[in-house]
C-alpha positions in Angstrom: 0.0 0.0 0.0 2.5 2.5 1.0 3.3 5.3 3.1 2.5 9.0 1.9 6.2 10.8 1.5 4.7 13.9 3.2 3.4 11.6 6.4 7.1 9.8 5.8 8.9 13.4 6.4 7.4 14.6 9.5 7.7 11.1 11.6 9.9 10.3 14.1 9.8 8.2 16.9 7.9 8.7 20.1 11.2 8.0 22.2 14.4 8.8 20.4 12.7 11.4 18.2 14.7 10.2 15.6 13.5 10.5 11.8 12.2 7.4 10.4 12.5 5.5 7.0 11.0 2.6 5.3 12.4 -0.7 6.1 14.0 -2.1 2.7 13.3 -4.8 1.0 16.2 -6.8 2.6 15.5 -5.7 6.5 11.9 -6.9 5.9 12.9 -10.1 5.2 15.5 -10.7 7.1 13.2 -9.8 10.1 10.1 -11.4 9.3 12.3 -14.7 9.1 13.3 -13.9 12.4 9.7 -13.8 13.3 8.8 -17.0 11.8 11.0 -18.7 14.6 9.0 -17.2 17.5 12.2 -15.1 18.8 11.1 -11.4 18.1 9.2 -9.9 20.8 7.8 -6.3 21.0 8.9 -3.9 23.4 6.2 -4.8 25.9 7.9 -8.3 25.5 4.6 -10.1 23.8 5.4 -12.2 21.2 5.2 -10.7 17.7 3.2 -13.4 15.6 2.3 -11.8 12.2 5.2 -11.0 9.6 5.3 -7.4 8.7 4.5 -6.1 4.9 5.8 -2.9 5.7 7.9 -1.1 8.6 9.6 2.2 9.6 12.6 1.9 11.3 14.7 4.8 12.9 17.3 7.1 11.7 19.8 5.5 14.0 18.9 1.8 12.9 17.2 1.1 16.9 13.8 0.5 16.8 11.7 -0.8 14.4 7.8 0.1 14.0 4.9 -1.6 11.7 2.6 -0.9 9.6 -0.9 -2.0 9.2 -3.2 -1.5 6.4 -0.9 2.0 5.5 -1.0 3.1 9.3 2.2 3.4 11.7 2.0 1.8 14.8 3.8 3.9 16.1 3.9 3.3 19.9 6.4 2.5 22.3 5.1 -0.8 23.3 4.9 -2.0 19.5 8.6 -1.1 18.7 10.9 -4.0 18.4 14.4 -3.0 18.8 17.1 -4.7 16.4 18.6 -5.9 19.2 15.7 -8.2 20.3 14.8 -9.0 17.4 18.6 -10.5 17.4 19.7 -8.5 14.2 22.1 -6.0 15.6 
């Protein structure tokens, strides 16, 4: 679905404030396989079940956020840091 550019630009996170950016291609994948094997948990530390289509992560390549049906999840709760999510 996509993202509008102009939404894109004025983003950032709700804890780093750091500027977002689509995940590419390559992130996406490499973290939804991580999700297949049940290891990726969100911030809140539930258990992230569904593989992402589409995902903003920050400036500073830290936290990671979803999005659903063209809408940014943007809450701290629903972040999963690259750390967790055992790619950094």
């Amino acid at each position: 679905m996509g993202i509008d550019r102009k939404l894109l630009d004025v983003l950032c996170c709700p804890v780093t404030k750091q500027p977002v950016r689509m995940l590419r291609r390559d992130e996406l994948s490499a973290l939804n396989a991580r999700i297949e094997t049940g290891e990726v948990h969100y911030q809140d530390d539930t258990i992230v079940e569904n593989p992402l289509s589409e995902g903003l992560i920050t400036a500073n390549d830290e936290r990671i956020y979803r999005i659903d049906d063209g809408i940014p999840i943007m809450l701290e709760e629903r972040a999963i840091t690259l750390r967790a999510a055992g790619l950094k």
